[in-house]
CHARMM internal coordinates of N, CA and C (Angstrom, degrees):
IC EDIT
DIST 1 N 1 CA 1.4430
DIST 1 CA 1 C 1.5236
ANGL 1 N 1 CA 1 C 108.52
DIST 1 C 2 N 1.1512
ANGL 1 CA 1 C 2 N 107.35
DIHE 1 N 1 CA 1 C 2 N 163.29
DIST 2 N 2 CA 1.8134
ANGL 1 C 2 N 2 CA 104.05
DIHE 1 CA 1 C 2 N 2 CA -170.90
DIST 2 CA 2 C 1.2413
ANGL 2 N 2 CA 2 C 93.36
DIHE 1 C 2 N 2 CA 2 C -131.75
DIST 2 C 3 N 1.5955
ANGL 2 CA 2 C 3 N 128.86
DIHE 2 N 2 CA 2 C 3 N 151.83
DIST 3 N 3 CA 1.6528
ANGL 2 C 3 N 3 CA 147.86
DIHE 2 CA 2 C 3 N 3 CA -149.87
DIST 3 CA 3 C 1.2968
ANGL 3 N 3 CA 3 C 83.26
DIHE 2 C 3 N 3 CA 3 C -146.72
DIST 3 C 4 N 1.0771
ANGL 3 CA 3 C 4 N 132.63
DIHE 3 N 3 CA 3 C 4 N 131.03
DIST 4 N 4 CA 1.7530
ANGL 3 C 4 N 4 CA 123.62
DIHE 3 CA 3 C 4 N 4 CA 116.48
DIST 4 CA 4 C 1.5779
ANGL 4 N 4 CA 4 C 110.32
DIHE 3 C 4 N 4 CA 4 C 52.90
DIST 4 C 5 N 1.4071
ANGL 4 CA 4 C 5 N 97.85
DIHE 4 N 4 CA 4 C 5 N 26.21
DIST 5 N 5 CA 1.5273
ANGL 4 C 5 N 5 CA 100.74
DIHE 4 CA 4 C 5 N 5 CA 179.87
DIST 5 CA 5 C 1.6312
ANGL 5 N 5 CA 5 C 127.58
DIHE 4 C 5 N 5 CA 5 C 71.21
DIST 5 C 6 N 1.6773
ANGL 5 CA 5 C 6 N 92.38
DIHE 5 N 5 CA 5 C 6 N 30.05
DIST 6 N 6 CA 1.5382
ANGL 5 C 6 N 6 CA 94.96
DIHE 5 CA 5 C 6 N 6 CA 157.81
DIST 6 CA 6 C 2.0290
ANGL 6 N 6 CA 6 C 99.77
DIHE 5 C 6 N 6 CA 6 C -134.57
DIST 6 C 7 N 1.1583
ANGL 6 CA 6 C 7 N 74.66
DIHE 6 N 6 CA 6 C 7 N 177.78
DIST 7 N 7 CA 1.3364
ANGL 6 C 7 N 7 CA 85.90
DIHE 6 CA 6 C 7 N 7 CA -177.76
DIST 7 CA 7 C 1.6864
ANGL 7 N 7 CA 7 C 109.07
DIHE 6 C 7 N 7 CA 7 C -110.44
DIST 7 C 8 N 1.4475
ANGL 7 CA 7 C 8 N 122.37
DIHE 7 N 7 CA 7 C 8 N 123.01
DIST 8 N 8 CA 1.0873
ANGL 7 C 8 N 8 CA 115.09
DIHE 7 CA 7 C 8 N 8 CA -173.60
DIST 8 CA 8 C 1.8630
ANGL 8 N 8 CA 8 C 115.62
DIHE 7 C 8 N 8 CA 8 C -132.27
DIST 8 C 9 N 1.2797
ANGL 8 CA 8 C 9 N 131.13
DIHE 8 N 8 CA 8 C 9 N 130.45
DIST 9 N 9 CA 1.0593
ANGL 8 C 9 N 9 CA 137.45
DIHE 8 CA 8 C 9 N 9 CA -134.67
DIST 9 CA 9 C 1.8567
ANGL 9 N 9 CA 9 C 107.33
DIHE 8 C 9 N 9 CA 9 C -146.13
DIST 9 C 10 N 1.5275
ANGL 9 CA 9 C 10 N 117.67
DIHE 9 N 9 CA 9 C 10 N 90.68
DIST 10 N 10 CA 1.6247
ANGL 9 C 10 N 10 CA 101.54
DIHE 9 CA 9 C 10 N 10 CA -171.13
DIST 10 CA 10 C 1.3101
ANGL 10 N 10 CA 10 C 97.87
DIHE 9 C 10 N 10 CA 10 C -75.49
DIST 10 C 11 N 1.6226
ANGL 10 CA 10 C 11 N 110.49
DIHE 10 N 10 CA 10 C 11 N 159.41
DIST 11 N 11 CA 1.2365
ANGL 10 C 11 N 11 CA 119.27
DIHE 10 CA 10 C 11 N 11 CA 156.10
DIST 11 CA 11 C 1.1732
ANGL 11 N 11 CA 11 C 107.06
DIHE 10 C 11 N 11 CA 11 C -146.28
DIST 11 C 12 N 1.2439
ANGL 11 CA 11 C 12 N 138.72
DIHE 11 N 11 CA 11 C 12 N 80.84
DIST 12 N 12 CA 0.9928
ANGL 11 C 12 N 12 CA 152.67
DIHE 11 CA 11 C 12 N 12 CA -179.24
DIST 12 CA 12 C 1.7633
ANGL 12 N 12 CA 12 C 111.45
DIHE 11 C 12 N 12 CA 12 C -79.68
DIST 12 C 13 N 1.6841
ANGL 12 CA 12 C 13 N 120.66
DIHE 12 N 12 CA 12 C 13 N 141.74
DIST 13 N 13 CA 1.0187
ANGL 12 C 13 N 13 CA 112.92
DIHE 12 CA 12 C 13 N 13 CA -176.27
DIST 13 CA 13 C 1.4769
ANGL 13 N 13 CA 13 C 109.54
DIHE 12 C 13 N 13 CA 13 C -136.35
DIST 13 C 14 N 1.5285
ANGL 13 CA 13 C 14 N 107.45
DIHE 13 N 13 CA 13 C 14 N 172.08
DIST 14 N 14 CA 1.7561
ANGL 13 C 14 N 14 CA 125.18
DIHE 13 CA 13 C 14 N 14 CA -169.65
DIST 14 CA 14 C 1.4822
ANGL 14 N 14 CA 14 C 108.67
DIHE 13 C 14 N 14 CA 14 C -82.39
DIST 14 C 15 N 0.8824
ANGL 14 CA 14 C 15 N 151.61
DIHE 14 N 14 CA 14 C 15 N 110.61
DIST 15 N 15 CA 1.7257
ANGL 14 C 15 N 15 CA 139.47
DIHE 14 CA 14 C 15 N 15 CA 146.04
DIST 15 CA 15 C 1.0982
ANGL 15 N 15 CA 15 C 104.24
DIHE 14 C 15 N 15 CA 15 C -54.60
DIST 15 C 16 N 1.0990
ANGL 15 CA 15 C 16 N 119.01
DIHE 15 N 15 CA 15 C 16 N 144.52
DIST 16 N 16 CA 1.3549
ANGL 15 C 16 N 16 CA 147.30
DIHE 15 CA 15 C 16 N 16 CA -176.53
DIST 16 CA 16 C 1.3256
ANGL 16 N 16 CA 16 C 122.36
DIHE 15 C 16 N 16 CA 16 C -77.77
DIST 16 C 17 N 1.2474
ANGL 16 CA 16 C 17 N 120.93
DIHE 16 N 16 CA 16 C 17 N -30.96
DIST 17 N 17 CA 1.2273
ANGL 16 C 17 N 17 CA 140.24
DIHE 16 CA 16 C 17 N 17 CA -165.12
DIST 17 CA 17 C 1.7094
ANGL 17 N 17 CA 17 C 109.57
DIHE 16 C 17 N 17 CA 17 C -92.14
DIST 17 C 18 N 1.3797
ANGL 17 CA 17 C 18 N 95.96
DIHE 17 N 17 CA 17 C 18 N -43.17
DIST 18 N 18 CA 1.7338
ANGL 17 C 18 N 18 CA 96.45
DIHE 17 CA 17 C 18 N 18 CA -155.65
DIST 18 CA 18 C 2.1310
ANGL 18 N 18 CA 18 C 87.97
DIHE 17 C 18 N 18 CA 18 C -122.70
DIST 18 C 19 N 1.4757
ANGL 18 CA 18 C 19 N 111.48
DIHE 18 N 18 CA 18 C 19 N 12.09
DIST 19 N 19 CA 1.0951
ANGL 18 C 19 N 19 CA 112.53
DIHE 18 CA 18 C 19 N 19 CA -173.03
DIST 19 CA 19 C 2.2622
ANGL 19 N 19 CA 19 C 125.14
DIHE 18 C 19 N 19 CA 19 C 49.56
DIST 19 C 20 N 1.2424
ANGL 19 CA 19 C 20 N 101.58
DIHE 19 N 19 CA 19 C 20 N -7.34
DIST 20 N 20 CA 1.4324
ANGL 19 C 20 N 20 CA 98.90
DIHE 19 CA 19 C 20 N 20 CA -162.28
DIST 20 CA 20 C 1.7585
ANGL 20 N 20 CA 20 C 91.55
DIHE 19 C 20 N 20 CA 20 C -88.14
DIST 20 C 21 N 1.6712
ANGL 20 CA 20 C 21 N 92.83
DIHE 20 N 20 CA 20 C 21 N 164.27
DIST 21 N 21 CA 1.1591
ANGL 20 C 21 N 21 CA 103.71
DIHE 20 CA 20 C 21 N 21 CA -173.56
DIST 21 CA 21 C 1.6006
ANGL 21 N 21 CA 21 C 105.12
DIHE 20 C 21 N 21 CA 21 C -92.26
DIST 21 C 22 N 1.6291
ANGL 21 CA 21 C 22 N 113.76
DIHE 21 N 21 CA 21 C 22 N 152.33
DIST 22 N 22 CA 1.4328
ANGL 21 C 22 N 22 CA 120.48
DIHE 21 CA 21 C 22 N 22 CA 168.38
DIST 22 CA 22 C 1.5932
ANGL 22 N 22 CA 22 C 120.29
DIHE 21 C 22 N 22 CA 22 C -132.54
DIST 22 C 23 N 1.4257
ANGL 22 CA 22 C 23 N 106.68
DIHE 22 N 22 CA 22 C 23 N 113.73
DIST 23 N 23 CA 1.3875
ANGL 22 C 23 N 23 CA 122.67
DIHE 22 CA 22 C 23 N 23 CA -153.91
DIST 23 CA 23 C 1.3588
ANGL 23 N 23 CA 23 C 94.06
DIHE 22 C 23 N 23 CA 23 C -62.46
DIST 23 C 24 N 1.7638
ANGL 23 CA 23 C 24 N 114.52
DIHE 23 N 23 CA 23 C 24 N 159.64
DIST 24 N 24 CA 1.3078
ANGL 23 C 24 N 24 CA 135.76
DIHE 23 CA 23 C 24 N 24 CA -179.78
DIST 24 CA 24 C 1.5291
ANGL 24 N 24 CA 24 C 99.77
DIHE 23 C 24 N 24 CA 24 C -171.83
DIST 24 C 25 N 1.2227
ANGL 24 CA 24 C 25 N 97.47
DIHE 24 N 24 CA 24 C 25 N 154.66
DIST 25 N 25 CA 1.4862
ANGL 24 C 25 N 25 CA 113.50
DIHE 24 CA 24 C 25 N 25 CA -172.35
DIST 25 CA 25 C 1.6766
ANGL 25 N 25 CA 25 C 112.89
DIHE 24 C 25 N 25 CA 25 C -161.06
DIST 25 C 26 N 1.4692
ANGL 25 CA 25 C 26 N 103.01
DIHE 25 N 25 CA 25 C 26 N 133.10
DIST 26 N 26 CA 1.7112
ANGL 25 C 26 N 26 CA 126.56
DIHE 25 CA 25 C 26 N 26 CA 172.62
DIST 26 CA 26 C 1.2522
ANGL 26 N 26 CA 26 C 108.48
DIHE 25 C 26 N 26 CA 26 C -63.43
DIST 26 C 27 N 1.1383
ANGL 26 CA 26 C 27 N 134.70
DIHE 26 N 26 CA 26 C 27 N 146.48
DIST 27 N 27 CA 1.6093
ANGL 26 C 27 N 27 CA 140.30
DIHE 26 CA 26 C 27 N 27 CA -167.65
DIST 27 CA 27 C 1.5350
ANGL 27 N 27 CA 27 C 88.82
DIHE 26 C 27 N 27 CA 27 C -141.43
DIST 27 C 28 N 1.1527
ANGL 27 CA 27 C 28 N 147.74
DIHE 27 N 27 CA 27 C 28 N 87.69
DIST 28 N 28 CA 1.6600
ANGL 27 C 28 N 28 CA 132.69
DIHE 27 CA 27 C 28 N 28 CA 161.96
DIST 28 CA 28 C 1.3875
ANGL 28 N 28 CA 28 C 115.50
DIHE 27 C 28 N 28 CA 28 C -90.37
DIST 28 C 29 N 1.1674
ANGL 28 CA 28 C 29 N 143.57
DIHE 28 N 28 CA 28 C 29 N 140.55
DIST 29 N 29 CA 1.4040
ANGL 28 C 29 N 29 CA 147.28
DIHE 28 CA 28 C 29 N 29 CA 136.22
DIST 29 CA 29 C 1.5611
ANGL 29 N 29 CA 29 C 125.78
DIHE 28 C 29 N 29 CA 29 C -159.03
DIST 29 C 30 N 1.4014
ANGL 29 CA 29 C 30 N 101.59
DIHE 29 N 29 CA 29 C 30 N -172.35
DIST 30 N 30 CA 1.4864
ANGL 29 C 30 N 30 CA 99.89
DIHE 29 CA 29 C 30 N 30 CA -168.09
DIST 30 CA 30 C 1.7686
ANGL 30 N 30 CA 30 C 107.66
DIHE 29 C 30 N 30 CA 30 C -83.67
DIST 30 C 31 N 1.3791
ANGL 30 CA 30 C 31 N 96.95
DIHE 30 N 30 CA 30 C 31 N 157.68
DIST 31 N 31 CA 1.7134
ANGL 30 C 31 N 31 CA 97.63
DIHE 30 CA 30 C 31 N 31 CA -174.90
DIST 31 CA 31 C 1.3181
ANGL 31 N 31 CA 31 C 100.47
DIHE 30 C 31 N 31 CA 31 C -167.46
DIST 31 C 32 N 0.9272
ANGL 31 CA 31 C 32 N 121.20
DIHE 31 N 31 CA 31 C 32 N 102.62
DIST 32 N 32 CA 1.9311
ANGL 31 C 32 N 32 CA 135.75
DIHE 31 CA 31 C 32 N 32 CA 177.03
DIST 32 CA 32 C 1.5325
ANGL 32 N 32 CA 32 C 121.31
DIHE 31 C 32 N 32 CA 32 C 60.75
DIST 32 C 33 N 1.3184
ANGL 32 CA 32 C 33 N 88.07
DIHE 32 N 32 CA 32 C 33 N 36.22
DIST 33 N 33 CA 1.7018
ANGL 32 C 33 N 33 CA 111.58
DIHE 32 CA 32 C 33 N 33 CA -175.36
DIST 33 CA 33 C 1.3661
ANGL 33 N 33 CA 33 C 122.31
DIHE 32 C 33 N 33 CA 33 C 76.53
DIST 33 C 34 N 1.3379
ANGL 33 CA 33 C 34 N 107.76
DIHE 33 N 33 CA 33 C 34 N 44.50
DIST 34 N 34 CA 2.0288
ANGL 33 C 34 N 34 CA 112.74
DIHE 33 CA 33 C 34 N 34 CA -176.89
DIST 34 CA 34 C 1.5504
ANGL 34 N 34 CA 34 C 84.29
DIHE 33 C 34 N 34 CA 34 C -157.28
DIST 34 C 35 N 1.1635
ANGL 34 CA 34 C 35 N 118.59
DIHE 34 N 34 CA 34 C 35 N -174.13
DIST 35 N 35 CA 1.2075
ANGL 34 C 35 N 35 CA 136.79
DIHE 34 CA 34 C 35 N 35 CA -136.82
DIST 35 CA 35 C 1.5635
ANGL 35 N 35 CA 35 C 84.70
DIHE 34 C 35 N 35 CA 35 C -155.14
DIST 35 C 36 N 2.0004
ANGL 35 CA 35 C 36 N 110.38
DIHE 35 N 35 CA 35 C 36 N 108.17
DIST 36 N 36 CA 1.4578
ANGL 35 C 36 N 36 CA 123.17
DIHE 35 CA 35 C 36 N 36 CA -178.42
DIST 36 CA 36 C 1.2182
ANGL 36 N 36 CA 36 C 97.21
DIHE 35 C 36 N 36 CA 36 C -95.92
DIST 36 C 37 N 1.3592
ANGL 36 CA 36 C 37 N 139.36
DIHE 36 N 36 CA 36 C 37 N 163.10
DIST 37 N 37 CA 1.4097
ANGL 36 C 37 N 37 CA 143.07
DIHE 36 CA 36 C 37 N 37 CA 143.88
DIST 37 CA 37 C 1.5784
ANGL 37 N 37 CA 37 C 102.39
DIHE 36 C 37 N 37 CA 37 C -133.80
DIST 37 C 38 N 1.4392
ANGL 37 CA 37 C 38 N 103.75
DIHE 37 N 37 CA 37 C 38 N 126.86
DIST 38 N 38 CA 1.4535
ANGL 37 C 38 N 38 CA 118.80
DIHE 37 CA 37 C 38 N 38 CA -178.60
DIST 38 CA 38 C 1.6653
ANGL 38 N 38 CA 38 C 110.49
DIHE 37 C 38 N 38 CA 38 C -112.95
DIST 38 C 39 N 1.1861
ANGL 38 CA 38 C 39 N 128.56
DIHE 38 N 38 CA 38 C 39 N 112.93
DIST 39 N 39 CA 1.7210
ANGL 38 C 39 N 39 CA 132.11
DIHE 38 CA 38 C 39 N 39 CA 163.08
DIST 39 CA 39 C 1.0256
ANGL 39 N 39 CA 39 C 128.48
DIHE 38 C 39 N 39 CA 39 C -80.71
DIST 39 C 40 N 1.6429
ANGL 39 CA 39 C 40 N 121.13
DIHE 39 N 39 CA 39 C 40 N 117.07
DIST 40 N 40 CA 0.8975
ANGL 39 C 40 N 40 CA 125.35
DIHE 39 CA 39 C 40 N 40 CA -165.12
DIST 40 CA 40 C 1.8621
ANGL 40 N 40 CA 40 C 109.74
DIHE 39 C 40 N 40 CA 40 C -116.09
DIST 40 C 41 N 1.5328
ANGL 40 CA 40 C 41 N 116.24
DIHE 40 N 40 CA 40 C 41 N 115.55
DIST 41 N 41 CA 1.3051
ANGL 40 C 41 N 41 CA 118.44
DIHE 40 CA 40 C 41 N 41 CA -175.51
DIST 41 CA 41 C 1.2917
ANGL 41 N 41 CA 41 C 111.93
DIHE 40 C 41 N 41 CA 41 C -89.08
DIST 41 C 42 N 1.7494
ANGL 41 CA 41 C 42 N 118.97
DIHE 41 N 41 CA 41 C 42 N 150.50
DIST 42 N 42 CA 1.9407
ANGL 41 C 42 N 42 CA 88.33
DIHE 41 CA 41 C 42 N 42 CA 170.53
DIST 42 CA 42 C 1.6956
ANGL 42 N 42 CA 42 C 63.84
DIHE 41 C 42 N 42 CA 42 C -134.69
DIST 42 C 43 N 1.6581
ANGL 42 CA 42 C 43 N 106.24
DIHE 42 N 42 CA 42 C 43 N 113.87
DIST 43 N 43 CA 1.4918
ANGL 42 C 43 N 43 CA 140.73
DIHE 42 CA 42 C 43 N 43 CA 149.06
DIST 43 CA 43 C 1.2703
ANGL 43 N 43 CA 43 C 108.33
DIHE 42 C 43 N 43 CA 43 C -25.65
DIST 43 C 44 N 1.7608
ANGL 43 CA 43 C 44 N 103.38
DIHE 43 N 43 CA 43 C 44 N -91.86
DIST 44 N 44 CA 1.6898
ANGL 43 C 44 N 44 CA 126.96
DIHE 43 CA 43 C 44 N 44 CA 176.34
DIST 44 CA 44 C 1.2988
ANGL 44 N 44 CA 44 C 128.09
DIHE 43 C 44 N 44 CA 44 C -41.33
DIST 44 C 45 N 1.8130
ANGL 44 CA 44 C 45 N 104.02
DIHE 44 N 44 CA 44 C 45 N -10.76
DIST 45 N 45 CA 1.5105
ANGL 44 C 45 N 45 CA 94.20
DIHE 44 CA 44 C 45 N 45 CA -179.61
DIST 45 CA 45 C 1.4948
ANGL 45 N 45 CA 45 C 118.92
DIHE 44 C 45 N 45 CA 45 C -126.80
DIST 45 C 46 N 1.5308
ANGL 45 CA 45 C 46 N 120.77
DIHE 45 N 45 CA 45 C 46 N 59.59
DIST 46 N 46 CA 0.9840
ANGL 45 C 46 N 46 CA 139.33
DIHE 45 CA 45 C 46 N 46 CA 163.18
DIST 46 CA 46 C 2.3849
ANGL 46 N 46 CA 46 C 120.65
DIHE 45 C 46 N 46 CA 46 C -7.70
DIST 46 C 47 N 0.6042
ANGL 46 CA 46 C 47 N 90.79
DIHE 46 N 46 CA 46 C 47 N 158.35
DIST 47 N 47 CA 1.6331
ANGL 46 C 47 N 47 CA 82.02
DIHE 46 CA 46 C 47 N 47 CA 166.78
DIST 47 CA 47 C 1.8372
ANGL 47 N 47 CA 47 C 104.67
DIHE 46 C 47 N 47 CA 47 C -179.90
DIST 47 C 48 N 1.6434
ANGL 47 CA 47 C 48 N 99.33
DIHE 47 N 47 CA 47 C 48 N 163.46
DIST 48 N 48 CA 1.6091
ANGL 47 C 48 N 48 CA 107.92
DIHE 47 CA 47 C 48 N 48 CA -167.45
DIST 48 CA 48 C 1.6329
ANGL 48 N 48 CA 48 C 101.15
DIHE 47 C 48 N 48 CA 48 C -71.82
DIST 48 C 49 N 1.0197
ANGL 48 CA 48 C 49 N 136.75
DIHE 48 N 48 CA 48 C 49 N -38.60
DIST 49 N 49 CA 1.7383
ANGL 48 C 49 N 49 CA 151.41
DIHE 48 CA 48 C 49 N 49 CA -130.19
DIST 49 CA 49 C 1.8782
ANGL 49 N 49 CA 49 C 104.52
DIHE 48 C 49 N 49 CA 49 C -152.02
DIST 49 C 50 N 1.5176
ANGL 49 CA 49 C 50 N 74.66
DIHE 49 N 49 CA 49 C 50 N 110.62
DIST 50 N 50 CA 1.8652
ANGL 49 C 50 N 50 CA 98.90
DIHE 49 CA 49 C 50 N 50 CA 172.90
DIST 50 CA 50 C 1.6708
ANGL 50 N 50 CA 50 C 92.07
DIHE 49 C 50 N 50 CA 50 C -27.74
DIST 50 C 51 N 1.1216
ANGL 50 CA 50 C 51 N 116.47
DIHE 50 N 50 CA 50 C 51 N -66.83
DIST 51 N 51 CA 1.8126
ANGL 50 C 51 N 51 CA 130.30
DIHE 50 CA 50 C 51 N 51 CA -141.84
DIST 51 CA 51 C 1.4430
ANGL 51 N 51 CA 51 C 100.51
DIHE 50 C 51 N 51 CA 51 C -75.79
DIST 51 C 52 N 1.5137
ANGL 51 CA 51 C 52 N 133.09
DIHE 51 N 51 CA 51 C 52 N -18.87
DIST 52 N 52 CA 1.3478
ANGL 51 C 52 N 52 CA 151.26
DIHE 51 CA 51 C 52 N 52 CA 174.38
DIST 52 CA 52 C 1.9098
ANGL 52 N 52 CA 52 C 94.36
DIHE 51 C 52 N 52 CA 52 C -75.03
DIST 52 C 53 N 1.5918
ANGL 52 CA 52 C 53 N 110.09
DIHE 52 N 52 CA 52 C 53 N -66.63
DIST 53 N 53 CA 1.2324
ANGL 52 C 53 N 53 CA 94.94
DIHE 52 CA 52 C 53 N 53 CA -160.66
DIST 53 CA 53 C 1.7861
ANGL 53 N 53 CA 53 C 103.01
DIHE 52 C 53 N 53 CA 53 C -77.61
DIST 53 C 54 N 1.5098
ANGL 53 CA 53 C 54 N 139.75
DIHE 53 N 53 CA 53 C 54 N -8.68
DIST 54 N 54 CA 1.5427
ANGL 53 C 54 N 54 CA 117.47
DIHE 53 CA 53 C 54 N 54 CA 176.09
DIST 54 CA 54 C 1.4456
ANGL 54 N 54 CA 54 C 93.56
DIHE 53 C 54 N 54 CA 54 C -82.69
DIST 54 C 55 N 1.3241
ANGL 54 CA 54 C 55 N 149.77
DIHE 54 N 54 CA 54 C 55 N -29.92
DIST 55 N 55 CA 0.7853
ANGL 54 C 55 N 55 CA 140.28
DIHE 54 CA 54 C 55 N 55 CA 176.94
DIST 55 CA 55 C 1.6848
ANGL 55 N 55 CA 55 C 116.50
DIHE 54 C 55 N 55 CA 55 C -66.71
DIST 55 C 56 N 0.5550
ANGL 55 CA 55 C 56 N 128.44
DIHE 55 N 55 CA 55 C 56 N 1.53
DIST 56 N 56 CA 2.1002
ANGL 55 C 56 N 56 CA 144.81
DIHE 55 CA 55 C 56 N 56 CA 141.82
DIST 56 CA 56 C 1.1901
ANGL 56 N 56 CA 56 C 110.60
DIHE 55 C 56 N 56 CA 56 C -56.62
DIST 56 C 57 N 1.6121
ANGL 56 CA 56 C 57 N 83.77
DIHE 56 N 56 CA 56 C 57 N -66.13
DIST 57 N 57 CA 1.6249
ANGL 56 C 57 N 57 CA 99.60
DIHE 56 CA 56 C 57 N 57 CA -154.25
DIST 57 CA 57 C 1.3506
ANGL 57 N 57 CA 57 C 98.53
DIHE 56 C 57 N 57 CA 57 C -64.60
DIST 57 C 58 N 1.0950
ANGL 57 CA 57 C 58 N 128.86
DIHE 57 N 57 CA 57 C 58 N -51.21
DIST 58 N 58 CA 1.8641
ANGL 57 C 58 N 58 CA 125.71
DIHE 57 CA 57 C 58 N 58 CA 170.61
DIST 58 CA 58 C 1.4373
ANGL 58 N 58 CA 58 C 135.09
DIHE 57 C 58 N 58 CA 58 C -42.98
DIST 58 C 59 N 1.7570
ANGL 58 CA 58 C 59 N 90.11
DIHE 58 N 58 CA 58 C 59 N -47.18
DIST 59 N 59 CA 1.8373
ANGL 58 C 59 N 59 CA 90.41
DIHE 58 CA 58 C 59 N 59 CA 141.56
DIST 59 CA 59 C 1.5599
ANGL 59 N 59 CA 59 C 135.56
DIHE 58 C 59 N 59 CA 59 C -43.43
DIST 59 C 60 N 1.5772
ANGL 59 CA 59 C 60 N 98.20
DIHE 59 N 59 CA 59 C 60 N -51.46
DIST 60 N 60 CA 1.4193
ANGL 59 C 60 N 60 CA 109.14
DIHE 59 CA 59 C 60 N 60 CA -157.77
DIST 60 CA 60 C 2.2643
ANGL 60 N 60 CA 60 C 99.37
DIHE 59 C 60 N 60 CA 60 C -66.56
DIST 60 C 61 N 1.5618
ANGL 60 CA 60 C 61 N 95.46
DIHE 60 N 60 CA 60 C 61 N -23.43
DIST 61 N 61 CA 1.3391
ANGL 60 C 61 N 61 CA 108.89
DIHE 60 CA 60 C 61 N 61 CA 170.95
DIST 61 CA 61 C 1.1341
ANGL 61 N 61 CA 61 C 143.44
DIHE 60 C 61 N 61 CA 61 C -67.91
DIST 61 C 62 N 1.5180
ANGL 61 CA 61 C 62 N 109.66
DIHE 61 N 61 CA 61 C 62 N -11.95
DIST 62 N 62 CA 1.2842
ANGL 61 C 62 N 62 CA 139.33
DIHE 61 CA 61 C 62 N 62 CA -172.07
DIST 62 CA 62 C 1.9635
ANGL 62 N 62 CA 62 C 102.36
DIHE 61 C 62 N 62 CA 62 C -107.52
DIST 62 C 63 N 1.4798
ANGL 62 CA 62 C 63 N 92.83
DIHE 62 N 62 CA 62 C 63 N -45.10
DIST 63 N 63 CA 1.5571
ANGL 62 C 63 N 63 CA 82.53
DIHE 62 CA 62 C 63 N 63 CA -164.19
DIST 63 CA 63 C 1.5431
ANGL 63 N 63 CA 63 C 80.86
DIHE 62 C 63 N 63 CA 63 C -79.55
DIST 63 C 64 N 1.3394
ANGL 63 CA 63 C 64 N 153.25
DIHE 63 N 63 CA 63 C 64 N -68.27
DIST 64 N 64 CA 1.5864
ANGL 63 C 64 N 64 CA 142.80
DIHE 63 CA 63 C 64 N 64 CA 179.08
DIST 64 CA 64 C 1.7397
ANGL 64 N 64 CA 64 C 112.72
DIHE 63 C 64 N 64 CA 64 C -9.05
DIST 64 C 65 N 1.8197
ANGL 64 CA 64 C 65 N 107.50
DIHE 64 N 64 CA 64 C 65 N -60.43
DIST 65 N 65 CA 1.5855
ANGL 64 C 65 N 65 CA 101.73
DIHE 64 CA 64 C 65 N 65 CA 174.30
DIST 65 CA 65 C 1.4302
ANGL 65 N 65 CA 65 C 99.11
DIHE 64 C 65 N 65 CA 65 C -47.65
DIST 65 C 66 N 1.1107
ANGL 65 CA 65 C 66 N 111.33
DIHE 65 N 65 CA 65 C 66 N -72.82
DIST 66 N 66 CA 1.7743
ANGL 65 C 66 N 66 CA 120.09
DIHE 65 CA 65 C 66 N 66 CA -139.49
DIST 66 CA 66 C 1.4594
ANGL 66 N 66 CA 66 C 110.55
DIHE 65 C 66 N 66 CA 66 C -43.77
DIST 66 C 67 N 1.5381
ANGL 66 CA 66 C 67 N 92.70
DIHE 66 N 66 CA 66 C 67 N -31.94
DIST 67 N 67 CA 1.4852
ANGL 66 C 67 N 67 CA 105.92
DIHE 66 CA 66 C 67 N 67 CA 168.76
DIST 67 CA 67 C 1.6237
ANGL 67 N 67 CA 67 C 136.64
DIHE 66 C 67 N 67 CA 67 C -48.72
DIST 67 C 68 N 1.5857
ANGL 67 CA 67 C 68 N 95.36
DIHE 67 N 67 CA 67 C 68 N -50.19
DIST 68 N 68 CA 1.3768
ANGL 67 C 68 N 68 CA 118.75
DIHE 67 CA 67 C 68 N 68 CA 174.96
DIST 68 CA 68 C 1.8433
ANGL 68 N 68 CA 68 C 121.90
DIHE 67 C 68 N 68 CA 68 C -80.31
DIST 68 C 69 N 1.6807
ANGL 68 CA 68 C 69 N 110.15
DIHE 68 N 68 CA 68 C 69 N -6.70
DIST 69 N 69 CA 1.3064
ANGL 68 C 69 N 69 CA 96.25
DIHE 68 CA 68 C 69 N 69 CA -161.26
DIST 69 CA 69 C 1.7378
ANGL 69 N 69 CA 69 C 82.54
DIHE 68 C 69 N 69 CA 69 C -122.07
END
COOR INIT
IC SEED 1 N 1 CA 1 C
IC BUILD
């Protein structure tokens, strides 16, 4: 999905152990003429359902831009 001129991408993953998902998210954009990508994990916020935790993590991607621009 694209923000405000980044490119943002969940990938949120399963532990193995406790099965729950833990959100993560791709941050891409331009930055001094190359192409940055920043990952952003949220550890503490565990969830039951893949689609629960990118949907965090997409949040957590949005409030990160809004932050930066």
């Amino acid at each position: 999905m694209d923000y405000k001129g980044h490119y943002v991408e969940a990938v949120s993953y399963q532990l193995v152990d406790s099965g729950r998902w833990v959100p993560k998210v791709l941050i891409r954009y331009a930055s001094n003429g190359s192409i940055t990508t920043t990952p952003l994990t949220a550890f503490a916020h565990e969830h039951d359902t893949q689609a629960a935790a990118d949907a965090y993590a997409l949040t957590l991607a949005q409030m990160w831009i809004d932050g930066k621009t």
